[in-house]
C-alpha positions as MATLAB code, in Angstrom:
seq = 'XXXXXXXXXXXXXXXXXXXXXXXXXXXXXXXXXXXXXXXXXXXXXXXXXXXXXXXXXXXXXXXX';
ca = [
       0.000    0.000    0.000;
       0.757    3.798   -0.493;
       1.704    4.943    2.897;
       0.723    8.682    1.921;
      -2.900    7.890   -0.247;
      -3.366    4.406    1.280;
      -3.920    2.890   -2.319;
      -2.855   -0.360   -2.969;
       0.213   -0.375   -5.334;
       0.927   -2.691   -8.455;
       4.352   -2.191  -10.464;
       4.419   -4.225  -13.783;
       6.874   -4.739  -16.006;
       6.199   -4.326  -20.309;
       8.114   -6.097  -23.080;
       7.816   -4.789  -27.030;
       5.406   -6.522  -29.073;
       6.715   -7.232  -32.743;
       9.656   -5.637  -32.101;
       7.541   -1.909  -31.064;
       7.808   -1.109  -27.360;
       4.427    0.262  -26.190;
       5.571    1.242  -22.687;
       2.702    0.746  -20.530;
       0.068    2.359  -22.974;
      -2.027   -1.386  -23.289;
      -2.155   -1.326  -19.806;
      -3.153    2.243  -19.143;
      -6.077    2.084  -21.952;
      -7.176   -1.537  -20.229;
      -7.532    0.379  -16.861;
      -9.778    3.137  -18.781;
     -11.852    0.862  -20.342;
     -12.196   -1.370  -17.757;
     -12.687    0.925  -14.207;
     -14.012    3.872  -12.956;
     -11.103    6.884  -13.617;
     -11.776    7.152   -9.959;
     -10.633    4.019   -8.774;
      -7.630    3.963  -10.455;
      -4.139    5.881  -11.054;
      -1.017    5.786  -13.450;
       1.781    6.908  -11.478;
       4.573    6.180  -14.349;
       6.909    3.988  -14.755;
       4.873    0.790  -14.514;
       3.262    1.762  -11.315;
       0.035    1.901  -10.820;
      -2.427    2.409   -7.683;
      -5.889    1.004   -6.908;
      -8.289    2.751   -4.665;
     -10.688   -1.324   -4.359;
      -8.497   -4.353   -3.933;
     -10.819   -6.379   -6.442;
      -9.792   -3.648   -9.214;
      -5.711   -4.341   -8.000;
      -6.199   -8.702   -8.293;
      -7.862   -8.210  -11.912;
      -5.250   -5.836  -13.156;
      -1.987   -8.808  -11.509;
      -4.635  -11.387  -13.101;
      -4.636   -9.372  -16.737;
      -0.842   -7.788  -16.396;
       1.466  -10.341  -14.767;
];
């Protein structure tokens, strides 16, 4: 968890598809289509934070 927001943190790691390195762009545009903006946060870097811990287990179950 974030100490300061008390969000529950997931940090993922990305590797280029076809030889094109997305960054974490699938991952960000699965998050908007999939949750509330609310309940969710992009921090960089491959970090993101979840406000529900339902919406943190289906992003490790999609992303890891």
């Amino acid at each position: 968890r974030n100490p300061i927001s008390g969000w529950i943190v997931a940090s993922v790691t990305t590797e280029p598809v076809a030889g094109v390195w997305r960054g974490w762009t699938p991952q960000v545009e699965w998050c908007a289509q999939t949750m509330n903006k609310r309940d969710w946060l992009y921090v960089g870097e491959g970090v993101f934070e979840f406000r529900r811990a339902d919406d943190h287990m289906m992003f490790l179950l999609k992303w890891r």
